[in-house]
N, CA, C and O atoms as CSV, one atom per row, in Angstrom:
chain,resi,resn,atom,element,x,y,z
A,1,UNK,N,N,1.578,7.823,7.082
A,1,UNK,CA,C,1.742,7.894,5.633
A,1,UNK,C,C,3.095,7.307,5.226
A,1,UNK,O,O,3.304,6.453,4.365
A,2,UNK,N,N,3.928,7.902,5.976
A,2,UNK,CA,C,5.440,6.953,5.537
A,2,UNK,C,C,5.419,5.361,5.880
A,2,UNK,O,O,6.407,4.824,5.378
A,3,UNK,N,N,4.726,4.600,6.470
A,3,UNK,CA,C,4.514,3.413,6.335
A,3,UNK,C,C,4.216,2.907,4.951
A,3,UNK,O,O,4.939,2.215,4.235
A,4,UNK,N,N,2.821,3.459,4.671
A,4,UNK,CA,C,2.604,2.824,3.185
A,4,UNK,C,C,3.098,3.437,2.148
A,4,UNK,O,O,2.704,3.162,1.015
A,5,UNK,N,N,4.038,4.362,2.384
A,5,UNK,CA,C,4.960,4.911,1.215
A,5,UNK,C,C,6.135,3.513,1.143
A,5,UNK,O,O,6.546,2.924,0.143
A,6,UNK,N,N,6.367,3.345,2.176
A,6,UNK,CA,C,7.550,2.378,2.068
A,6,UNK,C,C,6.938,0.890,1.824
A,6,UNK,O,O,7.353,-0.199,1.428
A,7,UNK,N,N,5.725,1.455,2.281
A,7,UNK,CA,C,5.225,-0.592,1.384
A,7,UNK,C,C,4.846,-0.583,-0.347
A,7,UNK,O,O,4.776,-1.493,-1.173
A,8,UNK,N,N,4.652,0.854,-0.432
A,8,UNK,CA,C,4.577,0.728,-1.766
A,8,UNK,C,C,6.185,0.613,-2.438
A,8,UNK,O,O,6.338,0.060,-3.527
A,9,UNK,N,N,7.141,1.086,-1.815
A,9,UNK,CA,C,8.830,0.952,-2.224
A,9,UNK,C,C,8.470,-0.244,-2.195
A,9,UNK,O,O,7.896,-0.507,-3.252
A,10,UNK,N,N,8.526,-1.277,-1.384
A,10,UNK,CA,C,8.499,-2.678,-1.409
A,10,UNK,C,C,7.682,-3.452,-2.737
A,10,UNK,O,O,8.210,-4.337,-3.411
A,11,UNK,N,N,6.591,-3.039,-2.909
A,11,UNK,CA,C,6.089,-3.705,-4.074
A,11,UNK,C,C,6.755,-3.146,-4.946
A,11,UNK,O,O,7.080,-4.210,-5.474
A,12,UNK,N,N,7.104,-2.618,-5.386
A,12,UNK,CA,C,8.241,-2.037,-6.739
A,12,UNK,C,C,9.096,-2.553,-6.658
A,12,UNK,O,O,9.562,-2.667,-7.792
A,13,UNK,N,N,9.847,-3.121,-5.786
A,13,UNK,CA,C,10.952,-3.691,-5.664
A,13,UNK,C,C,10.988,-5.048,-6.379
A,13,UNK,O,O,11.747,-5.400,-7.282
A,14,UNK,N,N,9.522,-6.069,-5.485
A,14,UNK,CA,C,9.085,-7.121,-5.806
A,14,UNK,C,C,8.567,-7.196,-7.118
A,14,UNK,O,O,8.425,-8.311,-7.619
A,15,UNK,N,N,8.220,-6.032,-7.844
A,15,UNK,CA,C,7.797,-6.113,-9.241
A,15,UNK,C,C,8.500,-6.368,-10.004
A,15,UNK,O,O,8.305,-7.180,-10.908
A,16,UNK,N,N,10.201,-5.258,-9.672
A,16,UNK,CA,C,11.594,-5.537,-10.193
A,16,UNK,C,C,11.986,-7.428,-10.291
A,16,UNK,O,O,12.076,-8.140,-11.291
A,17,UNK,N,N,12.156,-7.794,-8.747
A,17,UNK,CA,C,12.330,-8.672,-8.370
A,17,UNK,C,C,12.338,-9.597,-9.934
A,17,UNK,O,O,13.171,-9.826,-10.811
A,18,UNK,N,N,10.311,-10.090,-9.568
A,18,UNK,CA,C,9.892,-10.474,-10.034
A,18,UNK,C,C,9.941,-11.063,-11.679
A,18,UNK,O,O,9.695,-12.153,-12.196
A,19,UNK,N,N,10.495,-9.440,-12.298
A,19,UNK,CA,C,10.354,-9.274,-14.025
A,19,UNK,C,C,11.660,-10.077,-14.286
A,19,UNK,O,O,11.857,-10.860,-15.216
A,20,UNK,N,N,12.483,-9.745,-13.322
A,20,UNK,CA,C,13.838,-10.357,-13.785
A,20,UNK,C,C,14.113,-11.652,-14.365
A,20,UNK,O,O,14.782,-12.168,-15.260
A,21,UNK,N,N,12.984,-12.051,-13.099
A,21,UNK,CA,C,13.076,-14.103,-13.776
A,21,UNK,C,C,11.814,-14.583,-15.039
A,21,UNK,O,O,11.779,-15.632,-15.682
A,22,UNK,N,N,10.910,-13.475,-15.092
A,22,UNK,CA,C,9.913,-14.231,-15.756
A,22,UNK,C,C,9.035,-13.013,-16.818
A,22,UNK,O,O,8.604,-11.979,-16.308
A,23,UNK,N,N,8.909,-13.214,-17.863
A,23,UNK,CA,C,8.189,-12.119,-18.595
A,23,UNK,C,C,6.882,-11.478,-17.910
A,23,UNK,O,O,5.976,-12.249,-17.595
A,24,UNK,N,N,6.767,-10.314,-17.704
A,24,UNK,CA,C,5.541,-9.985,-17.496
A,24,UNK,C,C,5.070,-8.710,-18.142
A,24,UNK,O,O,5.868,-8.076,-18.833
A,25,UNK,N,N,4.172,-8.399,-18.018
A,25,UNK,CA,C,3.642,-6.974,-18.709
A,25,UNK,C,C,3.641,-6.247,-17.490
A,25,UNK,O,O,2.939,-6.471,-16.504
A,26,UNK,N,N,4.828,-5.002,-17.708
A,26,UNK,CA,C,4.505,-4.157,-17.035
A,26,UNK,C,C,3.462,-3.368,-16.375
A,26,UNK,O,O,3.351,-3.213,-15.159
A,27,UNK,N,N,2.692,-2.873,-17.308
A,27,UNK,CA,C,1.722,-2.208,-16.644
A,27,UNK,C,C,0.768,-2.928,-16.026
A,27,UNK,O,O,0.037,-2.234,-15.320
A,28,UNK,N,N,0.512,-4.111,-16.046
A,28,UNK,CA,C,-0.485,-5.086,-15.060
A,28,UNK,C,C,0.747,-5.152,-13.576
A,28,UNK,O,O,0.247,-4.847,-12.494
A,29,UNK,N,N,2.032,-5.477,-13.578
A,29,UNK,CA,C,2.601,-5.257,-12.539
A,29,UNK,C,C,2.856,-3.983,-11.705
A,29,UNK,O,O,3.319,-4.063,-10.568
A,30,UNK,N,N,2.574,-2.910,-12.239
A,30,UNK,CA,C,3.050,-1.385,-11.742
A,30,UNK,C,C,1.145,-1.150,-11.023
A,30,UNK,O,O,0.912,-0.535,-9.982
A,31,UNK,N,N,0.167,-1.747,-11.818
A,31,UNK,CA,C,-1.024,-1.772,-11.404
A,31,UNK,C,C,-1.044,-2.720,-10.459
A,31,UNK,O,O,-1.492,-2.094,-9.499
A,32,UNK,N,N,-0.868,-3.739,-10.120
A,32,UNK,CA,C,-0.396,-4.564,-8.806
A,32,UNK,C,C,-0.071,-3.587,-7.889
A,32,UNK,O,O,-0.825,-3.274,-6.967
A,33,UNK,N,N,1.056,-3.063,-8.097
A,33,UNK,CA,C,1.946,-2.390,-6.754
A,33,UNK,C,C,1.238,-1.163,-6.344
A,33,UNK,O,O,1.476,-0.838,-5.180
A,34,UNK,N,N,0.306,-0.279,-7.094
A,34,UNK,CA,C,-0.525,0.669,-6.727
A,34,UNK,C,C,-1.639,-0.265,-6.290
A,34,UNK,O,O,-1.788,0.196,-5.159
A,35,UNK,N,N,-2.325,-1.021,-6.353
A,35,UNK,CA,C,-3.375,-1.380,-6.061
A,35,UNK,C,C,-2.698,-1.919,-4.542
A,35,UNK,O,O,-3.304,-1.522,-3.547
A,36,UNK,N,N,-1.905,-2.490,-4.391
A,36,UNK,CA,C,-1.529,-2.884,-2.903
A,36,UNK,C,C,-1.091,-1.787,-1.924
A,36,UNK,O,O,-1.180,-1.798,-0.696
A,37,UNK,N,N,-0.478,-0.605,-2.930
A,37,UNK,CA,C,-0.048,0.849,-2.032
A,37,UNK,C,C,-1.248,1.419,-1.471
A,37,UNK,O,O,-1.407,1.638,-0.270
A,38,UNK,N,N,-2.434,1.747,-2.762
A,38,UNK,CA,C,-3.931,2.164,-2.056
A,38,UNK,C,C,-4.876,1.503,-0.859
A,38,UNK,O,O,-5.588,1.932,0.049
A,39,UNK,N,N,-4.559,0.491,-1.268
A,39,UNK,CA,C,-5.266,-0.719,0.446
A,39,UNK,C,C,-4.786,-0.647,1.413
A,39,UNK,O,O,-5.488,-0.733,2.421
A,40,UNK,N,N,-3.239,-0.438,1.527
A,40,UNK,CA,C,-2.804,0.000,2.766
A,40,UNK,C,C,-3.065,1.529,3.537
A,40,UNK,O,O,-3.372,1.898,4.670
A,41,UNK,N,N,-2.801,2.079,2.428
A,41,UNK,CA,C,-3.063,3.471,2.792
A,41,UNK,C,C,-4.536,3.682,3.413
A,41,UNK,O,O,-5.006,4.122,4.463
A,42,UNK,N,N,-5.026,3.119,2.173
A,42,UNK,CA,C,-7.061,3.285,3.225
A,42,UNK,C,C,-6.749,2.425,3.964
A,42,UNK,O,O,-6.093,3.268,4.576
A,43,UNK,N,N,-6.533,1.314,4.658
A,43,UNK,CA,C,-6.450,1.066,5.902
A,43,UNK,C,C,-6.123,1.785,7.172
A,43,UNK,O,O,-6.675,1.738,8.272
A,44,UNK,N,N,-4.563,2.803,6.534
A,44,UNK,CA,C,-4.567,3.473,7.468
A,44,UNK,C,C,-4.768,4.077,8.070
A,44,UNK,O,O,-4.593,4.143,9.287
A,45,UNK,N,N,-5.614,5.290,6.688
A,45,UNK,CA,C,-6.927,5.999,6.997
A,45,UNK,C,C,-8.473,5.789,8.084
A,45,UNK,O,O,-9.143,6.515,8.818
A,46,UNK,N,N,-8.495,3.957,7.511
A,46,UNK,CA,C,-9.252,3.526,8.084
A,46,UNK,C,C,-9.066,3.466,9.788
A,46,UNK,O,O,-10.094,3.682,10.429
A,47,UNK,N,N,-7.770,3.176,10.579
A,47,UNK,CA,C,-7.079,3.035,11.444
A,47,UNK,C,C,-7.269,4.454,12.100
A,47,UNK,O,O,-7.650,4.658,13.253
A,48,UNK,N,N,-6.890,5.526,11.027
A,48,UNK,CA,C,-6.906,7.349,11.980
A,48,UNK,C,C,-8.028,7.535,12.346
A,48,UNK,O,O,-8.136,7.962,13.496
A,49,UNK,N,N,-9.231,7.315,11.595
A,49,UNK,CA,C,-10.435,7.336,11.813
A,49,UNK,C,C,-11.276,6.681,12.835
A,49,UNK,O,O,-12.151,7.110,13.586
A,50,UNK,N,N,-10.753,5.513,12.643
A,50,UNK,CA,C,-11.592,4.614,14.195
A,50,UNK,C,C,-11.058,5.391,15.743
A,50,UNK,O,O,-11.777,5.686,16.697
A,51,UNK,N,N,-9.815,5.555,15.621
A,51,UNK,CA,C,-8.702,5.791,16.717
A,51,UNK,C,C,-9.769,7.351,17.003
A,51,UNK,O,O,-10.186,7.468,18.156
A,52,UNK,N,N,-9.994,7.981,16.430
A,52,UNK,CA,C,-10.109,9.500,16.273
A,52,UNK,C,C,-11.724,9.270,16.691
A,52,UNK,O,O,-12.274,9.957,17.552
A,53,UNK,N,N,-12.481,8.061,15.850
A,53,UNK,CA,C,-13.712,7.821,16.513
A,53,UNK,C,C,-13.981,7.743,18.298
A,53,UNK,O,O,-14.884,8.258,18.957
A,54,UNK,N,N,-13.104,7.102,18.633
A,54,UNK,CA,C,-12.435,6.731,20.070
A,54,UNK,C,C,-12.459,7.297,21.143
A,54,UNK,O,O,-13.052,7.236,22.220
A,55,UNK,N,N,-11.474,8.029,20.503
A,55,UNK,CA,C,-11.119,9.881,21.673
A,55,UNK,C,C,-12.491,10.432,21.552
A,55,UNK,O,O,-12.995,10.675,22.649
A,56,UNK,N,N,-13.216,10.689,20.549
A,56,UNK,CA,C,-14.367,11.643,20.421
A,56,UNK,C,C,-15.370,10.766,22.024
A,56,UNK,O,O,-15.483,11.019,23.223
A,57,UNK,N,N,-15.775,9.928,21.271
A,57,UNK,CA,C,-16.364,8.858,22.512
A,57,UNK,C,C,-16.200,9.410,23.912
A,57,UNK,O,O,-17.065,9.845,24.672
A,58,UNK,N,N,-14.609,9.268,24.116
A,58,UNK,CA,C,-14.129,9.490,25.422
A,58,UNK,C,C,-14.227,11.112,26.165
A,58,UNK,O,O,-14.330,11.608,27.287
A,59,UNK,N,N,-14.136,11.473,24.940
A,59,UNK,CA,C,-14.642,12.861,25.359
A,59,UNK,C,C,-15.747,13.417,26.158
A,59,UNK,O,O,-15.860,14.635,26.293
């Protein structure tokens, strides 16, 4: 979970980044950076789950 906590820090950052040089509408950018925080996260989910599929197998 602290992985995609800190990738979501990262897209906020890049949103910051980003606004500085060029107009944008916030809330389409803050919706960017959640939409990239949630994909990682279910990935990772996706990742506990296979792994966890695995062991069961081996069991």
């Amino acid at each position: 979970m602290y992985n995609s906590a800190y990738a979501a820090g990262i897209g906020k950052q890049a949103v910051l980044i980003k606004s500085r040089y060029e107009p944008v509408d916030h809330r389409f950018m803050e919706a960017e950076a959640w939409l990239c925080f949630s994909v990682i996260a279910m990935n990772r989910g996706l990742q506990e789950y296979q792994r966890n599929r695995t062991l069961i197998k081996e069991i």
